[in-house]
N, C-alpha and C positions, 0 to 999 in steps of 0.2 A: 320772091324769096322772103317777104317781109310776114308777119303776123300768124297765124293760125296757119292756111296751104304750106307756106314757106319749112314751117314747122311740120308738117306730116309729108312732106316731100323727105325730109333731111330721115326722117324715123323709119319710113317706108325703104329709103335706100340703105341704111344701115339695117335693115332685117334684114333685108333680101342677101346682101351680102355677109351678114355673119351667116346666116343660113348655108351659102355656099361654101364658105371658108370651111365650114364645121363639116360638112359633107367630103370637103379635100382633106380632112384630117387634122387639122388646123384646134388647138384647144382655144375655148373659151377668154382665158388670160390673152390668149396669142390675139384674139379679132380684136380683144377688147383695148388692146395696146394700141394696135394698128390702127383702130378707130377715133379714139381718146375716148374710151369708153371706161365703163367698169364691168366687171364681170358680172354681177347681178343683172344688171340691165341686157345682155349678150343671152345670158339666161330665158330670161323672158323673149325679149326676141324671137329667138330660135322656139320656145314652144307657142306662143299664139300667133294667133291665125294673121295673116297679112293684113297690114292696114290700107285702109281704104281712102280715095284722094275723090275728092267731088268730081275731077273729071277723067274718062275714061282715055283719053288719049295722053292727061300725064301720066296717067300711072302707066302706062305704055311706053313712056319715055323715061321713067324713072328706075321702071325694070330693066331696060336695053342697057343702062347708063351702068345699074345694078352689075347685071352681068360682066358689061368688061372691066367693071372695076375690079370684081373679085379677080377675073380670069390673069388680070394684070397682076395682082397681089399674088397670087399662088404661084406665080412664075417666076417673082423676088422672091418668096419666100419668107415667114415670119420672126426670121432673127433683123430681117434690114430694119434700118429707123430714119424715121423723116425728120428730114431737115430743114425745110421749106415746104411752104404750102400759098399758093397761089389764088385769090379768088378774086372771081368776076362776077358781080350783076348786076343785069339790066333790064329796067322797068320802062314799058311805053306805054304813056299816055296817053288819053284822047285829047285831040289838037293837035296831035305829030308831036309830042312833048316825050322825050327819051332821055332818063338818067341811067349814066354807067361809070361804075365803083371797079377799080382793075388794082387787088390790094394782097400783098406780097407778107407770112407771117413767118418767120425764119425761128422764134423760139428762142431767139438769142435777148438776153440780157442789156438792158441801155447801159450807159456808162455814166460815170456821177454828173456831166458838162449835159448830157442830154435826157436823163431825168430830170436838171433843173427845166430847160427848153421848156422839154414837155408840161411841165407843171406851168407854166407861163403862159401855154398856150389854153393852157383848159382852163385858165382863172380866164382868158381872153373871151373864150367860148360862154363859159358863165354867164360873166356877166349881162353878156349878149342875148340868154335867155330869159334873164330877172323881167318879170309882168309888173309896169310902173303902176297899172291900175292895181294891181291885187298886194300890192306895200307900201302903197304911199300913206296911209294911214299908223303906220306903226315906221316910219322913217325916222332917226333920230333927226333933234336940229341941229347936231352938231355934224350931223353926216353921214353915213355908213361906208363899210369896207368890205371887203371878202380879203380871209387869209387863208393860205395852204403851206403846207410844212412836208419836207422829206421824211420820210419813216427814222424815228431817233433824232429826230431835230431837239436840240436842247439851246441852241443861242436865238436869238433875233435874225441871225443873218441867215439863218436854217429857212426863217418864214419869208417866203412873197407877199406879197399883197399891191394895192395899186396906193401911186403915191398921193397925198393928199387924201379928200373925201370925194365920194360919188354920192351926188345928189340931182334932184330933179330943176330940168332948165326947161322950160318950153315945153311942160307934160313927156320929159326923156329923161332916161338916167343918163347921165354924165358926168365922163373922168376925164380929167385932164392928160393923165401921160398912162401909157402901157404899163404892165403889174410887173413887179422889180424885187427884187432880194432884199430886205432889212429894211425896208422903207416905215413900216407902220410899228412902234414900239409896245403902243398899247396892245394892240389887237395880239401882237404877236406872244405876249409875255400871257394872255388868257391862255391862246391854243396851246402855245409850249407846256403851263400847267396842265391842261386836259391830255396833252397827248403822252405827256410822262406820266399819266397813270392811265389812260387807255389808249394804247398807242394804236388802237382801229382808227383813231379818228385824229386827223387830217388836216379837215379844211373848217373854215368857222364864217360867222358874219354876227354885225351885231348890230339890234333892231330897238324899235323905243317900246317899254313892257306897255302892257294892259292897264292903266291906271282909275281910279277911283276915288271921285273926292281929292283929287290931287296928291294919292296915292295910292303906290302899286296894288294891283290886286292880288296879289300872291296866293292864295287860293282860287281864281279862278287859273291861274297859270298851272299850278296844279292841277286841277281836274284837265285840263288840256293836256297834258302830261303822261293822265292816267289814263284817260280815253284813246290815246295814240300808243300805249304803250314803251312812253319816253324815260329816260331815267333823268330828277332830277334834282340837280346841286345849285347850292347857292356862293356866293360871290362877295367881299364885305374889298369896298374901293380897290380892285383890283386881284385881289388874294382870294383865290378858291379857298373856300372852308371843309375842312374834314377830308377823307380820302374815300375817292370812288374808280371801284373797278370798270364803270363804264356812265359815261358822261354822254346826256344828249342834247340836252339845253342845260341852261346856269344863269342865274338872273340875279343883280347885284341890285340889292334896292336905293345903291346911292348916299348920298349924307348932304351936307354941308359945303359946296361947291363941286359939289360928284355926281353928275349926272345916273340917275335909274338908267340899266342898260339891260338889255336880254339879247344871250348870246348863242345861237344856235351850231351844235357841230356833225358833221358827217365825215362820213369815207373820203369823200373825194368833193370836188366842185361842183362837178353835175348834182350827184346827192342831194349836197345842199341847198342848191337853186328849187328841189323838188320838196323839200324841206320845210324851206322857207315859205313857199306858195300854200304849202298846205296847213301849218301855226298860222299861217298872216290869217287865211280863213278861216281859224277858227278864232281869232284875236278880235275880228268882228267887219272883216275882207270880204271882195267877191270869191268865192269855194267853189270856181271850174278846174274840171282837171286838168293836168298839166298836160 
């Protein structure tokens, strides 16, 4: 179910069945519901030709699967609505090596106690991801952090982050304690200004800039910028300057016992983690994909 097959299996089954649906009289709107489609794409479906799977006994499997799904659907009828949705998959390895995913999506709404969880878990995740070879070169020495913020966070106590710094011990990144509510002031007071003017973004981290001559390079930071398609603002000891409708990095060039910082933000943690990986390489990093 992973990649490219995974992908033309899901597209293959959704034709074949709006195709049936459309045939029981079923409108466009109706499959497209039933599917979480849109009606354009139901459109198309239904007029071109069946797509094709590299192997001929899936698609023999995906049309059997086709069929009763519709035959099942016509027989609710297209006013029901789902409520739940159940998926399973499972991938075997060579070696006897079997992974299986049995995951339950109900559509329902977290509540405020397990949006925060959730956000805790995925700074947990994060960091888990961050490549120490591909940033240790642009690591602050004062430390780095990762923050994430609830959609409309405006206090400190809105952001996570992990307490203390994470820094490298023994070629590892390493934090001291689990990522916690109000813990990092600084970091938190940059994302709160980014996120009250574009409230897409989320999560942050902040990294040592590009320097030259024992100062920032601030035009090459730019072209980095420009070449990535980033949008970007600057930062004078804390205080975002001017106002922007969308923020992607922010780089404070420091002063007078102010450390130079560059602060990078994203949607979410994951985001950022892939974010990060790919400025660090252009900052003067190894540039593997993520």
């Amino acid at each position: 179910m992973l990649g490219e097959v995974g992908s033309k299996w899901m597209d293959r089954l959704h034709q074949h069945v709006a195709k049936d649906l459309r045939g029981n009289g079923w409108s466009q709107t109706e499959i497209a519901r039933v599917l979480g489609s849109t009606q354009s794409t139901i459109s198309r479906h239904v007029q071109k030709p069946t797509i094709g799977l590299p192997a001929s006994a899936d698609e023999a499997m995906v049309d059997s699967w086709a069929s009763e799904l519709s035959q099942a659907l016509s027989s609710i009828g297209p006013e029901s609505n789902v409520i739940r949705q159940r998926l399973i998959v499972e991938m075997q390895f060579t070696g006897n090596q079997t992974l299986r995913f049995d995951k339950t999506l109900t559509g329902l709404d977290l509540d405020s106690g397990q949006v925060e969880r959730a956000l805790l878990r995925r700074l947990e995740w994060a960091i888990g991801r961050l490549d120490v070879n591909r940033i240790k070169h642009i690591l602050p020495a004062v430390g780095m952090n990762i923050a994430s913020c609830t959609k409309g966070a405006r206090e400190a106590s809105d952001v996570a982050a992990f307490p203390g710094r994470i820094a490298i011990v023994n070629g590892k990144l390493r934090h001291h304690e689990t990522p916690a509510f109000g813990v990092s002031n600084h970091l938190a007071s940059i994302l709160i200004q980014a996120h009250t003017m574009n409230e897409a973004k989320t999560s942050i981290i902040n990294l040592k800039p590009l320097t030259s001559d024992d100062s920032v390079n601030v035009r090459k930071i730019k072209q980095i910028c420009d070449d990535l398609g980033y949008s970007f603002a600057t930062c004078n000891k804390g205080k975002l300057v001017g106002s922007h409708s969308k923020i992607d990095l922010i780089l404070d060039e420091g002063g007078y016992g102010w450390e130079p910082s560059l602060y990078i933000l994203a949607h979410n943690p994951l985001e950022l983690i892939d974010r990060t990986h790919q400025i660090a390489g252009h900052l003067g990093g190894v540039m593997n994909a993520v």
